[in-house]
N, C-alpha and C positions, 0 to 999 in steps of 0.2 A: 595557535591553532591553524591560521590559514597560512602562514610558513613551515608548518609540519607536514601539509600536505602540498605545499608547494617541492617542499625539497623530494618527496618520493617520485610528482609526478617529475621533476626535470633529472630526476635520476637513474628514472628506467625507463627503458622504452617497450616493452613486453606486459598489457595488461588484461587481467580477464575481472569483466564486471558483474557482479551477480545481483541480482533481484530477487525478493523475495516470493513464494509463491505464491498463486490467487493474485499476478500482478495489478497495482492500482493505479491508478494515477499517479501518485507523488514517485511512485517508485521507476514508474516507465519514464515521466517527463525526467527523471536524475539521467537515469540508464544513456539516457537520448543526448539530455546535455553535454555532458561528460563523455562522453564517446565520440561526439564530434570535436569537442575539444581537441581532444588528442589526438584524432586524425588527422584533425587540421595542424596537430604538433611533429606528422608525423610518424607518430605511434601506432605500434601494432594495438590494436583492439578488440577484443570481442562482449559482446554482450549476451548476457543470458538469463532467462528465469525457467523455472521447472515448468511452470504451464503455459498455456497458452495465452496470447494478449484477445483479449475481449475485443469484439468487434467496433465497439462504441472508442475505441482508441486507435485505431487502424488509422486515424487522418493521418497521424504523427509518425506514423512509418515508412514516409517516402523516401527519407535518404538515410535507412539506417535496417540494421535487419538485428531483432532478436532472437537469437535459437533459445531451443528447448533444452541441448548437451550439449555436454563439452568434453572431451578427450583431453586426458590429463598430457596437457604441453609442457613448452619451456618458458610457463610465465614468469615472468619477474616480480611481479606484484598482484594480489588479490584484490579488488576493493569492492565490497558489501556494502550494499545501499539499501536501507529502508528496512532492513531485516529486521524482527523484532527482537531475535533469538538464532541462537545457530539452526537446529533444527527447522524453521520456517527458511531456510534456504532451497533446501530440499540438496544440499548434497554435501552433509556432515562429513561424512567419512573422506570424502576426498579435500574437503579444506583440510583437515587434520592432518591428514596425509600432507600435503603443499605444503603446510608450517614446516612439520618436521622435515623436510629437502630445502628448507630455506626462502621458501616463498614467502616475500614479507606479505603482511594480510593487514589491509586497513577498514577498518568500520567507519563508514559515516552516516548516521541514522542521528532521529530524535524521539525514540522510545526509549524508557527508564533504563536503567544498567540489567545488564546481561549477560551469559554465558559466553557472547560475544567477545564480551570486552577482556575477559582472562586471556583468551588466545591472540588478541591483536597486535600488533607491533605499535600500531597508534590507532587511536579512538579517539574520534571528530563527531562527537554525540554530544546532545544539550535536549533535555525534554521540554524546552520553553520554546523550543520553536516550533512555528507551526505547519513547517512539512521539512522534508530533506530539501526539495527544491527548493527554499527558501533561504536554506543553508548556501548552496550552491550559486545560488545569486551573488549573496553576501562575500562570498569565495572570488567569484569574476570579477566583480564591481570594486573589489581592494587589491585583488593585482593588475589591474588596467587592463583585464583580458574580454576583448571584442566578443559581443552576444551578438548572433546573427536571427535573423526571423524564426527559423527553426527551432534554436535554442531559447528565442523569446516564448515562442509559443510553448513548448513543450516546458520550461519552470515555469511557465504561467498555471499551466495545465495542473501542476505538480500542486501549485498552491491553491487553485482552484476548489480542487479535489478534497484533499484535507483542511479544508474549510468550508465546507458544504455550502460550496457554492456561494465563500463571504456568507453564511449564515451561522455559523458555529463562533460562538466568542474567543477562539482563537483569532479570530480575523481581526484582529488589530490597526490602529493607526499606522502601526509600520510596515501591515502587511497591506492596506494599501496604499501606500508612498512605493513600495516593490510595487505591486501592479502597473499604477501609473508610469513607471521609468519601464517596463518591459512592455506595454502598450506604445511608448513612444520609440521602441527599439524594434516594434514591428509586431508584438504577438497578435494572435488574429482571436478575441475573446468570443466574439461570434461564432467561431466554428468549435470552440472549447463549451462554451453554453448550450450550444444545440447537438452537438453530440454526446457528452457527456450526462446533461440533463433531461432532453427532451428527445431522443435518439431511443424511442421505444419499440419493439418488435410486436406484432401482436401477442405471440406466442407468451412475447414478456408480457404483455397484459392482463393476460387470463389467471398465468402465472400468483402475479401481485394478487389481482382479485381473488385467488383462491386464498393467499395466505392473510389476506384483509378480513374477508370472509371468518376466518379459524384466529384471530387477535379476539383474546381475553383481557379484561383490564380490571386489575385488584388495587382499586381505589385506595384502599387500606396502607399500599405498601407505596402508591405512585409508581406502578409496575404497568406497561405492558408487553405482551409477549406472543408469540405465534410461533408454529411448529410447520414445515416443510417435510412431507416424506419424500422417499424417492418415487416413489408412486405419482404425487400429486406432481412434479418435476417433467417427469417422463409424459403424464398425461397432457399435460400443456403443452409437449412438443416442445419444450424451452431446454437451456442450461444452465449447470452451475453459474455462469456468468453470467446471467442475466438475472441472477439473484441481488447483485450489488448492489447498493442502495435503497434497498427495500425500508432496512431496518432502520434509514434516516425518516423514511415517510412512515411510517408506526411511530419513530418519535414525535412524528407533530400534534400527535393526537396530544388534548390540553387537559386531558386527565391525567396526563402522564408523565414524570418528569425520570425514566428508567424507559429504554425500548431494548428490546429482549428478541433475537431474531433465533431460533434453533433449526437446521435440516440437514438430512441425512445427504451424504456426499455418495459420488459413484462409485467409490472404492471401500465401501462398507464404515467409513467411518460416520462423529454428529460435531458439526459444527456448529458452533454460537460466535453472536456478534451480538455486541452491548453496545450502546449510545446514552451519553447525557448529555444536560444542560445543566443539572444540576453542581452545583458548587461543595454540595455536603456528601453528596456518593462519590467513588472510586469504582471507576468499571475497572480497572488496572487489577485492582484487589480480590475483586470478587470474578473476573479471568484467572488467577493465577492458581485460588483454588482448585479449579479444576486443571491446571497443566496446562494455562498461556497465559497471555500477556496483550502489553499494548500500553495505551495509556491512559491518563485520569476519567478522560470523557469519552473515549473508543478503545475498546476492548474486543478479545476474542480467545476461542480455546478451541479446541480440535481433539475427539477423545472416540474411544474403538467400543461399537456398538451400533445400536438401529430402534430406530423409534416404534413404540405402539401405537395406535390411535383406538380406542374401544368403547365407542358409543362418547368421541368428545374427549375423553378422559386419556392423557397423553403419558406414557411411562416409557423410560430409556431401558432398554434392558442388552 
């Protein structure tokens, strides 16, 4: 695995890195790692995700810039980070395009297998880990390749992220033994904790409390769940991005072992995001029905339509 991707990266010098959209953490701290790598190999690079980086990530972008497009160049190699699916790239038609001219495409994610993984020339995916950045650690640390303060911080960040904050039982003994060695390589986890965590706007306050407010909990099922219109969005002055996270704090409620987050996007579609703890649910499963994905314990799906709200009573139509 990490000789498959050693031989792409010392074989081209030409790469365009793509993120997945709604970028997260795990996905920006890869983008950022990996980018400086190869710059510092040298290498042409660019980085990109369809939307925008959230404000509460902004520390991590002093020496690095991600665009939003890319103009189909003379890349030599594709590499997909953290995607779950092609589609969640936000620019299908043009990987597809790149394959067929010869563009090798590499996947390196830890979301279950995927529409990804047909089109790739190599696939550097394991759903036992618990972020891409942690991936990417395991990557530098076996070819004896130098992690500088940036790059500590930013895989820090990555793992930080998808393990809420070492609270999710992904966070393993061995995910912190990586902490500790990327703390002593310089990551700054104080500035990963308080912007990541506690890096609240107020607008994002009122936000929360609105959809704290509108949380139902069906004891019955160990479900809970809350609806976001665009309405309540826009009323708060807040954005999509500042939605993130939300649906880990509805998990903690201790009636509930399912958090269940639904809101309507600016572009008329509804998004969901699942969270458990539980051992005997699959958010994975119950995302795919509805047309997404993810994984055992974090899920999400993205589907065309607009919430009702009529007196409480909530209908997707």
């Amino acid at each position: 695995m990490f000789e498959k991707l050693k031989n792409i990266l010392d074989a081209h010098n030409k790469f365009l890195l793509i993120g997945h959209e709604k970028p997260d953490g795990d996905v920006i701290g890869a983008l950022i790692a990996l980018g400086l790598y190869l710059e510092r190999e040298g290498k042409e690079c660019r980085l990109v995700c369809r939307d925008e980086i959230a404000d509460v990530f902004s520390f991590l972008l002093d020496k690095v810039r991600i665009e939003k497009d890319f103009l189909s160049g003379d890349f030599e190699a594709i590499i997909l980070l953290d995607n779950g699916d092609l589609k969640r790239t936000g620019f299908r038609e043009r990987i597809l395009s790149a394959k067929k001219k010869g563009v090798k495409i590499v996947n390196i994610d830890h979301h279950p297998q995927n529409d990804i993984w047909k089109i790739a020339n190599i696939n550097i995916a394991d759903p036992s880990w618990p972020s891409t950045c942690f991936f990417l650690y395991q990557y530098f640390k076996n070819n004896k390749i130098e992690i500088d303060r940036s790059q500590a911080t930013a895989l820090l960040s990555g793992i930080y992220y998808d393990t809420g904050g070492f609270l999710h039982s992904n966070a393993s003994e061995e995910v912190f033994g990586v902490t500790s060695e990327l703390l002593r390589l310089g990551a700054n986890l104080k500035m990963i904790s308080r912007s990541v965590t506690y890096s609240r706007s107020a607008n994002m306050l009122k936000l929360w409390g609105v959809a704290l407010s509108k949380a139902k909990v069906k004891k019955e099922y160990g479900i809970i769940l809350s609806v976001l219109t665009k309405s309540d969005i826009e009323s708060c002055g807040a954005s999509e991005e500042e939605i993130s996270g939300l649906v880990n704090l509805l998990g903690s409620a201790s009636e509930a072992r399912v958090a269940i987050l639904i809101y309507e996007t600016a572009d008329g579609r509804i998004k969901g995001s699942i969270r458990t703890e539980d051992n005997d649910f699959d958010a994975s499963r119950f995302a795919e029905a509805l047309g997404g994905g993810g994984h055992k314990k974090a899920a999400g799906f993205l589907i065309k339509g607009k919430i009702e709200d009529l007196d409480g009573s909530i209908s997707i139509i």
